[in-house]
N, C-alpha and C positions, 0 to 999 in steps of 0.2 A: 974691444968688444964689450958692451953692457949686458951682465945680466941681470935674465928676469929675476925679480924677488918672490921667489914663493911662497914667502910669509904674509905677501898682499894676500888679501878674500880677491874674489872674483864681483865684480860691479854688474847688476843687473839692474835696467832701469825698468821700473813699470812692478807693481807686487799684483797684477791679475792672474788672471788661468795662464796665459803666457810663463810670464814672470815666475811666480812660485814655480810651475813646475820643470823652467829651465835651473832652477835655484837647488830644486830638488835633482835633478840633472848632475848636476855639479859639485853636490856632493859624496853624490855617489862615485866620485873618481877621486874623493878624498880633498877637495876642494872646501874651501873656507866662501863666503858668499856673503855681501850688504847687498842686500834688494835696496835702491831708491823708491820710490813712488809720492807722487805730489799730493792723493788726498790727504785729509787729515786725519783717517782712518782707514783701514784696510776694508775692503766689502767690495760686491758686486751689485752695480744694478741690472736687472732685465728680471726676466721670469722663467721659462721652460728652455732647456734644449735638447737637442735627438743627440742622441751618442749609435755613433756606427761601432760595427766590431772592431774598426781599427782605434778608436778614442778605447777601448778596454782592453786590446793591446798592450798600448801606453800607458795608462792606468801599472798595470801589474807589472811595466818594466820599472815607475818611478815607485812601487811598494807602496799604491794603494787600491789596488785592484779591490780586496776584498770588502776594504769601505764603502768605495763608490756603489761598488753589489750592492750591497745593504742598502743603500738610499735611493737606489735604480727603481724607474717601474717597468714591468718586462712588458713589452706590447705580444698582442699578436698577430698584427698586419701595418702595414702602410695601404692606406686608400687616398683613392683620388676619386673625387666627384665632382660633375659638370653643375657650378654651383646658379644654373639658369635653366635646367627643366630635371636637376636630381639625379640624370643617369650615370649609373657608373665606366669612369674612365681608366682605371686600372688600381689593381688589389695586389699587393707582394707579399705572402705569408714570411711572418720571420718566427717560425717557432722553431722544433728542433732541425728539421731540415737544412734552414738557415743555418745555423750553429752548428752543425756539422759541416757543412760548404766552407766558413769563413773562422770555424775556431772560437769564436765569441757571439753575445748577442746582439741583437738590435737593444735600444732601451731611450727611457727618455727620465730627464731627471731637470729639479730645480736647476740653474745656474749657482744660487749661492753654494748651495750642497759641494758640487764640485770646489768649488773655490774653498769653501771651510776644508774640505778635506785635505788641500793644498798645502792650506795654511797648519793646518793640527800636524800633517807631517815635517813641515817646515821646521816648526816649534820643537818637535821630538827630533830632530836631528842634532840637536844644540850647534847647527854649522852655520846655519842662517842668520842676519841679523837685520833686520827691517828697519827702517828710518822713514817717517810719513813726514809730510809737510815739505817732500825736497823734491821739488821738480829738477827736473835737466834744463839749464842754459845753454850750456855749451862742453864740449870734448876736448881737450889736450891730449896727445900722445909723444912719446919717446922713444926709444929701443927700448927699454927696461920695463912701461908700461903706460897705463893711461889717466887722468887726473881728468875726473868728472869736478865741474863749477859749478852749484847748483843756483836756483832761483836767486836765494840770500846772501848768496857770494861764498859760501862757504865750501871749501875743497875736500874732495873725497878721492883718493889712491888705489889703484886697485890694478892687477897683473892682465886685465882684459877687460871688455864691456862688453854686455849683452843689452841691445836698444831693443826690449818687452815693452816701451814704452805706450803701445797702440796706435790707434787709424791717426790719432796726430802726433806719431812719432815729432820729438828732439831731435833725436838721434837722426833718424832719417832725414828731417829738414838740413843739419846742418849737413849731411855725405850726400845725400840725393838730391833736395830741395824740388821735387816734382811735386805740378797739381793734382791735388784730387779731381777725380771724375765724380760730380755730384750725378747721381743716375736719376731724379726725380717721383723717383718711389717712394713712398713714405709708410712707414712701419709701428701700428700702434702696438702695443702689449698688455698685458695684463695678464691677473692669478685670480679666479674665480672659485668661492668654496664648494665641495659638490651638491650643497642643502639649493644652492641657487642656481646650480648648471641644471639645464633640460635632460630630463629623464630619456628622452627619445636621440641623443645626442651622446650619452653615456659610454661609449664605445669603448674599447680597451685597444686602440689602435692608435697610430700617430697619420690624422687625419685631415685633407687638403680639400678646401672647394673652389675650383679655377671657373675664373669668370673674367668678361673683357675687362683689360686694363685694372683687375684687383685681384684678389684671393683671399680665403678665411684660413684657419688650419686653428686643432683643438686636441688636447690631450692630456693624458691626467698625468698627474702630479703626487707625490708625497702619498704612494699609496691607496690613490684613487682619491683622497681627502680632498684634491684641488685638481681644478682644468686652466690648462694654460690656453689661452685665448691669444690669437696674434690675425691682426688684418692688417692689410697691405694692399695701398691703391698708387694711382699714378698724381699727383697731385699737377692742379693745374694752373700754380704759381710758382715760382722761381723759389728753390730751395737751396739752401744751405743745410752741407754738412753741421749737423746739431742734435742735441737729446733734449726733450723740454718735456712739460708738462702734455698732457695731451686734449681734446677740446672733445666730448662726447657729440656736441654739435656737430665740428666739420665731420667726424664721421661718417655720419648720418650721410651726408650730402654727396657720398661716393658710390654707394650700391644702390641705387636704382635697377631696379628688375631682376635684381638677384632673387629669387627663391625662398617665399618662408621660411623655411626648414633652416637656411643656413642664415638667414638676415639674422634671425632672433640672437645670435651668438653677439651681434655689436653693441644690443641692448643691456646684456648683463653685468660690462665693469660696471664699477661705482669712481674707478679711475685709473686713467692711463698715462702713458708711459710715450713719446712720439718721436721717432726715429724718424729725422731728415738722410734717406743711407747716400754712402758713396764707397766706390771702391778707387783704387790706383790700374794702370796701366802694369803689367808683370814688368820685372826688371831683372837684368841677369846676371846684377851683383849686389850681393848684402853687406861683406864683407870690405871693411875697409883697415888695415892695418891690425891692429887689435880689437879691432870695434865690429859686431856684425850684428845682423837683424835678425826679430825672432818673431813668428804669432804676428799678430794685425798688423804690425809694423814696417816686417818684409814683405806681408802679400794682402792688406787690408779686401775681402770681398764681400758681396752682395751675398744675400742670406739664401740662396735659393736650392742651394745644395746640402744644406742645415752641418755646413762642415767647418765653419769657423774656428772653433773651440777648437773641433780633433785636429784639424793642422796645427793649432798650436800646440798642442800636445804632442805630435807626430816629429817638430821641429825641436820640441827639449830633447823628447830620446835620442833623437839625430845627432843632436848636438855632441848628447853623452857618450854616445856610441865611437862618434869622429874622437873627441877627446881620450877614452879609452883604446884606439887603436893605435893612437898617435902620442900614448904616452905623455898626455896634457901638453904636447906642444901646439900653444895655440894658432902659431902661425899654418901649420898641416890641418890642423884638425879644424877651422874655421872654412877653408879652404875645401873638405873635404865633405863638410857639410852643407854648405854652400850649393857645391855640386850635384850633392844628392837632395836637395830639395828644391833646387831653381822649378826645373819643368815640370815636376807635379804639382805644385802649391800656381803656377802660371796655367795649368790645366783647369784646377780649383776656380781658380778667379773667370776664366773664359767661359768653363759650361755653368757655370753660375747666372753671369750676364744669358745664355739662351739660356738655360732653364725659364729664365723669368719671363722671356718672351714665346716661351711655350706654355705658361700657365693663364697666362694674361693673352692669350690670342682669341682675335674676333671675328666675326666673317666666317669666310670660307677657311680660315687659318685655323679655327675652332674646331670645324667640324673634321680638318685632318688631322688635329691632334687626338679626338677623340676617339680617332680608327687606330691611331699608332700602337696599343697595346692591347686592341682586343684581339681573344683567345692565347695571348700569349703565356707560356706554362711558367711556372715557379722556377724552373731551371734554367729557361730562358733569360730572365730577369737577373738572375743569381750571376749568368755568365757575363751581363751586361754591368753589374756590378763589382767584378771583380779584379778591373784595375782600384777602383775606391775601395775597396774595404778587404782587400788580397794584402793592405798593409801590417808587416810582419817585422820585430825588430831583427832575426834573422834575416832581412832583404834589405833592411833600411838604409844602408852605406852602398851598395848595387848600383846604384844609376851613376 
């Protein structure tokens, strides 16, 4: 029989929102930890994301609940408006009502923020150790453990792998090897300062305007200092999975008939950011040996549920939690977490895909999505939300 060496660190590929905080994961069970990652610098790109009460959950089960606070801006509603005659289509207060129902807040915060904060507790754990410039080639395993090849041919050892790698998982290519579903929506972004956001748009809310085949959504940033700006249309050429520069032109040439009020939002970058999205089909094993998947990698989805980040963060604790019960044996606890996150994160990815096709409806599809949440009360809403954000690390091993 071969034993594990538990003098190996633990192999995480990928140092994102994923990564760091599976990193951070794993040391909490006394674990040693090399993060891989191919850039040549650790950083995030994008600009704003919505954090649910379950993303603050996780937060304060990986010990940085208290920072992310500090950087959060706290909303005081989710709206939705009909972004082709202004009517409103549904309001969810998340003040304290919310936070009583779910334990945490709603909030919305820079993406870097999250990730530095990742990173700063990464640092202060002195368990972590990051290496840039190493993508993943390819996996080796044994009994004893697994032997990451990187890009440069260079060998790395370690008692398990965690593939954080992202939507173009290594890891995943070489254990799964499925296509991506390019969904043909394309996603611009940007950070607007508020000297240059529309005074009449100012809102303290994380705010949606649904229109045929696109959407707008705006929300402030960093204290109110900045509005995160993100439109989203159907493009009507053949796209590739891709992040590029964005074109202020094509733009332009997708909202037709949208609404003053909300058009003027695509005017204000000075530049963008163009997200070709795609997501995968769910799959109902991550887990391969010593190897398993984490965050975009096991369940890469479409933006529409603004839940990406929190599942990856949902899927460190998981992780930690399996490992802690299972007394770091990775073969149980890989297994265990596996289990407990197949069908939710496959939930994730499904109402994501309709979300989009409820926001983006035309027609007669328009005007019944319109009717779907009038006069509906804040508790309703609340109930309707509470498989998403009822996530609790007391439940998180449960399924």
């Amino acid at each position: 029989m071969v034993t594990r060496h538990a003098s190996l660190p633990v192999l995480v590929a990928g140092g994102g929102i994923g990564g760091l905080a599976a990193a951070l994961a794993l040391t909490r069970q006394g674990l040693s930890v090399t993060v891989l990652e191919q850039a040549p610098e650790l950083g995030e790109i994008g600009a704003g994301i919505q954090l649910g009460p379950n993303a603050f959950a996780a937060f304060d089960a990986l010990g940085i609940g208290a920072t992310t606070r500090a950087l959060a801006v706290y909303t005081d509603e989710m709206v939705m408006h009909d972004a082709l005659d202004e009517s409103l289509v549904g309001r969810i207060p998340v003040g304290e009502a919310f936070r009583q129902r779910f334990g945490n807040p709603y909030a919305v915060i820079h993406r870097a923020d999250v990730h530095l904060s990742l990173l700063e507790a990464a640092r202060a754990s002195g368990r972590i150790e990051v290496l840039t410039r190493t993508p993943v080639a390819r996996v080796e395993q044994d009994a004893a453990g697994v032997t990451v090849v990187d890009a440069h041919g260079g060998t790395h050892r370690g008692q398990a792998l965690i593939g954080a790698d992202g939507v173009k998982s290594a890891v995943r290519a070489q254990y799964v090897g499925d296509a991506a579903r390019v969904s043909g929506h394309v996603v611009y972004r940007a950070v607007v300062d508020r000297k240059d956001f529309p005074a009449d748009l100012q809102w303290n809310a994380a705010s949606i305007w649904v229109g045929p085949n696109c959407h707008l959504v705006h929300y402030p940033l960093r204290g109110g200092e900045q509005y995160n700006v993100v439109v989203t249309f159907h493009s009507r050429r053949q796209e590739e999975w891709s992040v590029t520069e964005g074109s202020a032109q094509e733009v332009q040439g997708y909202f037709e008939g949208i609404c003053p009020r909300a058009r003027q939002l695509i005017d204000l970058p000075k530049s963008w950011k163009r997200w070709a999205t795609a997501d995968r089909e769910p799959i109902g094993q991550w887990t391969y040996g010593l190897a398993t998947l984490l965050g975009d990698a096991a369940h890469p989805t479409l933006q529409y549920l603004a839940q990406g980040a929190c599942m990856a963060l949902e899927d460190a604790v998981t992780l930690g939690e399996a490992l802690r019960v299972h007394g770091n044996d990775f073969a149980k606890a890989f297994d265990h977490y596996q289990r407990s996150r197949v069908a939710r994160t496959a939930r994730i990815v499904l109402s994501a895909r309709e979300m989009g096709r409820i926001f983006h409806a035309k027609g007669v599809e328009r005007l019944v999505r319109n009717e779907l949440w009038k006069g509906r009360t804040p508790e309703r809403f609340y109930d309707a939300l509470e498989w998403l954000y009822g996530w609790r690390v007391e439940n998180c091993l449960a399924a």
